[in-house]
N, C-alpha and C positions, 0 to 999 in steps of 0.2 A: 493485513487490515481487514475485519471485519466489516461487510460492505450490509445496509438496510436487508438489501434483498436475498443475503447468505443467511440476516438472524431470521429474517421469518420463513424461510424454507427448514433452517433448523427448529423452528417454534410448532409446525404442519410436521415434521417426522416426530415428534414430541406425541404430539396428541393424536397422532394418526389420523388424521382427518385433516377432509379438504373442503370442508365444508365451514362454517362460521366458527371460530374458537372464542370460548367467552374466556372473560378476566381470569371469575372465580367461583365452578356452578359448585353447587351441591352435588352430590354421592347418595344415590339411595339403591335399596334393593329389597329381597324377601323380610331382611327384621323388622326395616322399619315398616314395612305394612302391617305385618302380625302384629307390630304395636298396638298400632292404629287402630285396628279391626279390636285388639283387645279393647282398647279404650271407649270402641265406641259402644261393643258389646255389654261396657258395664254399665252406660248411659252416664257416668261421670266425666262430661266431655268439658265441664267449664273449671272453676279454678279451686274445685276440692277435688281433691283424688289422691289414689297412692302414688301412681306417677311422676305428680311433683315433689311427695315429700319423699321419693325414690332417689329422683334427677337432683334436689338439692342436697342429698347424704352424699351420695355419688360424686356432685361435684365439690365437698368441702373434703370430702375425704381425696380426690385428684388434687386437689389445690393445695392441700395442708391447713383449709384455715378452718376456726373455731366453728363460725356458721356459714353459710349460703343461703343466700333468700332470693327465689327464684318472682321474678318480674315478667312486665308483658314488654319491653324491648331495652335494650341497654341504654336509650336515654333518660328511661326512669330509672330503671339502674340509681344511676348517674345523680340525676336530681336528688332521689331517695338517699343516698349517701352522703352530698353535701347539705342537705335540711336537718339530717342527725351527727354530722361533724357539728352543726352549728351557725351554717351557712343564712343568713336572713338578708330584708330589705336592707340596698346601700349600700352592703360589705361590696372589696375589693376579692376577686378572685384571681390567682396567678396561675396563669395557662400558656403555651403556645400560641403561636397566630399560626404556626404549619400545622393543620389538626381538622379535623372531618366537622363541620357543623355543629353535629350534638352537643360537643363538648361545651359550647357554648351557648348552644341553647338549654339546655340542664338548669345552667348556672342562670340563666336568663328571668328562664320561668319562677323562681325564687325571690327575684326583683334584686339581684344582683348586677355586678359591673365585671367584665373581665377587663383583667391586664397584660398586656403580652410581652414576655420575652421572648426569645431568639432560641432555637434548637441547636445542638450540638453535632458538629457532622461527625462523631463517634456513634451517635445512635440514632440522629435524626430526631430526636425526643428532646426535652425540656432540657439547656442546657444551665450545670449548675454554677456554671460561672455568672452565664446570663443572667439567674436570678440574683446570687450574691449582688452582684453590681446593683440592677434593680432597686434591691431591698436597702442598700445603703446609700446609696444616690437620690430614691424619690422616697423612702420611706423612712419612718422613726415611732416614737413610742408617744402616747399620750400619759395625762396624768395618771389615768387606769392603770398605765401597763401593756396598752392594747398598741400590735403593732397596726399604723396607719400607713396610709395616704398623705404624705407633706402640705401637697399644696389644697387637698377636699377634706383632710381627716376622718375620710372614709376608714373604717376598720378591713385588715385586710383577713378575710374570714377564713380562706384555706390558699393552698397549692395544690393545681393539678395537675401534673405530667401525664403526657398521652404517650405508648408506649408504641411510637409509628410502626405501622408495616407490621406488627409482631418483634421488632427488638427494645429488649429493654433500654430502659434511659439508666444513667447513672445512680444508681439509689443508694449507695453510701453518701455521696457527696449533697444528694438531696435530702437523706432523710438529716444528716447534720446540717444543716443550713435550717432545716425545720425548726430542728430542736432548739437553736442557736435563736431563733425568732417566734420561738413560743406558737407556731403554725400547724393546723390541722393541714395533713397531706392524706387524700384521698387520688390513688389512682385509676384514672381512664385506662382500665385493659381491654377496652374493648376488643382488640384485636389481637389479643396476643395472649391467648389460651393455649397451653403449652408450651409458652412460653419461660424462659426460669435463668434469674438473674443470681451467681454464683452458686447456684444449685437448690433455690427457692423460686417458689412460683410466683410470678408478677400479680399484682395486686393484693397481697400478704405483708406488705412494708408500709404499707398505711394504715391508719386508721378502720379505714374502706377502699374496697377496691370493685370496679364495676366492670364486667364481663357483656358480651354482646353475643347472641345467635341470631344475627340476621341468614338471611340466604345466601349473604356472600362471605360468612364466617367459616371460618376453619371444621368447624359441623355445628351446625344451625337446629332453629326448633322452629323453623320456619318466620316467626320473628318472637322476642325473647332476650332477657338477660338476667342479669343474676348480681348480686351484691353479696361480695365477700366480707363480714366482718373478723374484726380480731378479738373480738372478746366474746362472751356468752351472754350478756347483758343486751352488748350492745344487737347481738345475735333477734335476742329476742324482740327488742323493741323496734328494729327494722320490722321484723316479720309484722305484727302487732302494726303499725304506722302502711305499711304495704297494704294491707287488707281492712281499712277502711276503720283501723283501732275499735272491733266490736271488739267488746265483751266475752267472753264466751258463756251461755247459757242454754238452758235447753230448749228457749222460745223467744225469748225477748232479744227486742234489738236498742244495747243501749251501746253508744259509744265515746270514748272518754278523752277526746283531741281529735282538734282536726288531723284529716289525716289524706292518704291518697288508697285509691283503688287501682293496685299497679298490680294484681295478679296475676301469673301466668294461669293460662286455663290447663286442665291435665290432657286434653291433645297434644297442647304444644310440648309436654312433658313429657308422654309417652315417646313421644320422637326424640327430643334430646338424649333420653336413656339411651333409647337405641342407638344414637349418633355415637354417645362417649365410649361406648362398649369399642367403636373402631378408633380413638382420636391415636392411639399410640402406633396403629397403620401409617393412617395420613400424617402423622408426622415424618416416622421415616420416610415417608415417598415423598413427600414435598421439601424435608432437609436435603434428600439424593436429588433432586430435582434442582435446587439451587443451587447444588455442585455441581450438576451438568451445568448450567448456565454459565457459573463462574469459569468451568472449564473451556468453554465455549468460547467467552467471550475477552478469554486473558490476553493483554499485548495488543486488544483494540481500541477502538476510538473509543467505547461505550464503558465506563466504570461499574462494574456489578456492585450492588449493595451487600456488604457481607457483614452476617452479624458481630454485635463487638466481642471484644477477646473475653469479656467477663462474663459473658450471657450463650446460652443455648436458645437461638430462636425458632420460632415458628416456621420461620418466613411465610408468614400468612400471601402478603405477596411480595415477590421478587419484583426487584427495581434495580434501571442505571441510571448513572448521570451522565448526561451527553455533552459534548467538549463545548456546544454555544447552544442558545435557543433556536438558531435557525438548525441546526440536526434535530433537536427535539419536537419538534411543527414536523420534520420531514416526516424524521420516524413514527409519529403519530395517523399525521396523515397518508402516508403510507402503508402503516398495518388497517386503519380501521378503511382504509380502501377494499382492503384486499380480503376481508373478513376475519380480522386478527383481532380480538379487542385491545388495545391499548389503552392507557387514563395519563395525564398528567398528574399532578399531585394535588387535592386539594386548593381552590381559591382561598389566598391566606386571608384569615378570617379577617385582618384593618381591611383591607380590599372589599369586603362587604358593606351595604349601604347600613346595615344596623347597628354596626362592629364600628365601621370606621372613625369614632370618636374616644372610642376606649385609650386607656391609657394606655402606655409603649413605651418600652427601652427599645434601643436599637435591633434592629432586625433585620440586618444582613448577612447572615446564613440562610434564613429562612427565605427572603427575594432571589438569593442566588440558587437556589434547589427550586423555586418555584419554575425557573426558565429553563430547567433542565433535566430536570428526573422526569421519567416515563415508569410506570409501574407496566409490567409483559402478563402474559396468561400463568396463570400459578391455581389452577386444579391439581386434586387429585389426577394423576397421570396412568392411563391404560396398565400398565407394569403391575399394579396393585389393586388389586382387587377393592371394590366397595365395600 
């Protein structure tokens, strides 16, 4: 049996050090400075430059998809994606309630409602049964066509599975369920870039798909995200709506819809280049890294998070479930005693005082992983170079 004090002694030979271990730091070294130094040398430090339209060829050509339009964090991302799915005031939005904040603030800012189903413990992510029930238990069709809300007749605008931890959710079974209800599916990747569900990359089975480089992302632009679309069109008009829908002209500033100013500046761009030039490193050191864990931890009290059979993940970060909540308080409070970072999982978003009236199907998988997963330190690991 694996005892608290055996995993964080194995977690200190890990990272070699005996000093603070965080979650999830960033990796930097000589490229990304020469970036920088480039970027600043050409004085194009805000949000024209070659840089981004480098870091978004770069990143549609890693991802497979038609465009990439690079953002100033992944919760515009986010928002950006559901405004051009079709996303407006009133509509119903179907999401997780186990999910990071953003995701429902995105939707929020739009003057929308989130609805929550229940995750699947195959991937932690949006489960598709959860929604089916959902969708036929509180939902149905109006005279339109349009699928609602039963008891508001809210129009229900998209679905968003979030793709926990870097593993994918079930995306056969969601994107037919989509289809089946006539629903724009826009996925939250934020976390799970390099991520690829039957041998396709996450956020490519939507619509839209939105990407995150915060500081705590698998390689980061310091903060930063990106919007995956699937078509060329739609390509364009994201881009076009991101930047504040000027015109283009050689002086005049006219602009033709409201719109948002979600640019990434080309700093934050230079640095992402740099970052993706390593992301297929840090993958393998951090896939090896969750098999030491798992190997570590097999036959103990503590269930490693492994990803599902269909998907190649990230593991952006490695998580267990622990056998009750009082191990999981120990283990917590035990590592960040001891200068270990540890996290719980997200406070599920009903549990929040802005959330907590949103509509819900049942959600107990999502309570029961709330009092139990700990997410461990998941860096890039010394073995591998920056």
């Amino acid at each position: 049996m694996t005892s608290t004090k055996a995993l964080l002694s194995f977690i200190r030979d890990i990272y070699q050090n005996k000093g603070p271990i965080p979650l999830h730091a960033p990796q930097f070294d000589v490229t990304e400075k020469a970036r920088l130094m480039d970027c600043i040398d050409s004085t194009f430090v805000s949000s024209v430059g070659p840089f981004v339209d480098q870091f978004e060829k770069d990143m549609a050509s890693y991802c497979q998809s038609s465009r990439a339009v690079a953002t100033v964090n992944g919760t515009a991302a986010l928002q950006a994606a559901l405004h051009l799915a079709g996303v407006g005031r009133n509509d119903i939005v179907i999401t997780q309630a186990l999910t990071f904040v953003a995701t429902c603030n995105a939707l929020h800012f739009l003057g929308a409602t989130a609805a929550f189903v229940d995750v699947s413990p195959i991937s932690l992510g949006l489960c598709p049964d959860a929604l089916q029930l959902f969708l036929t238990s509180q939902c149905g069709k109006n005279t339109k066509g349009d699928t609602v809300l039963l008891n508001t007749g809210q129009r229900i605008g998209a679905v968003v599975p979030m793709h926990t931890f870097g593993h994918p959710v079930q995306l056969d079974e969601i994107v037919a369920i989509c289809s089946e209800w006539q629903l724009p599916l826009v996925e939250d990747a934020a976390e799970s870039l390099g991520s690829f569900y039957r041998g396709r990359h996450t956020g490519t089975f939507g619509r839209f798909g939105a990407l995150s480089f915060n500081g705590n992302k698998i390689i980061t632009t310091g903060g930063g995200g990106m919007v995956l679309c699937q078509n060329s069109a739609d390509g364009a008009h994201c881009k076009h709506v991101t930047t504040t829908a000027k015109v283009a002209h050689p002086y005049r500033f006219f602009h033709d819809e409201v719109a948002f100013n979600f640019r990434m500046p080309n700093l934050n761009a230079a640095l992402g280049c740099a970052q993706l030039e390593k992301l297929p490193a840090y993958l393998a050191n951090k896939r090896a890294l969750a098999a030491q864990y798992q190997a570590f931890l097999q036959g103990s009290d503590y269930q490693f998070v492994c990803e599902p059979e269909y998907a190649s993940s990230n593991y952006w970060l490695n998580a267990v479930i622990c056998a009750d909540e009082q191990q999981q308080q120990l283990l917590l409070k035990q590592s960040n005693d001891s200068g270990i970072m540890t996290r719980p999982v997200w406070e599920l978003m009903h549990h929040l005082p802005m959330f907590k009236d949103c509509p819900r199907g049942n959600l107990g998988h999502s309570e029961w992983l709330a009092k139990r997963l700990v997410n461990l330190p998941s860096s890039v690991t010394p073995e591998v170079p920056a």
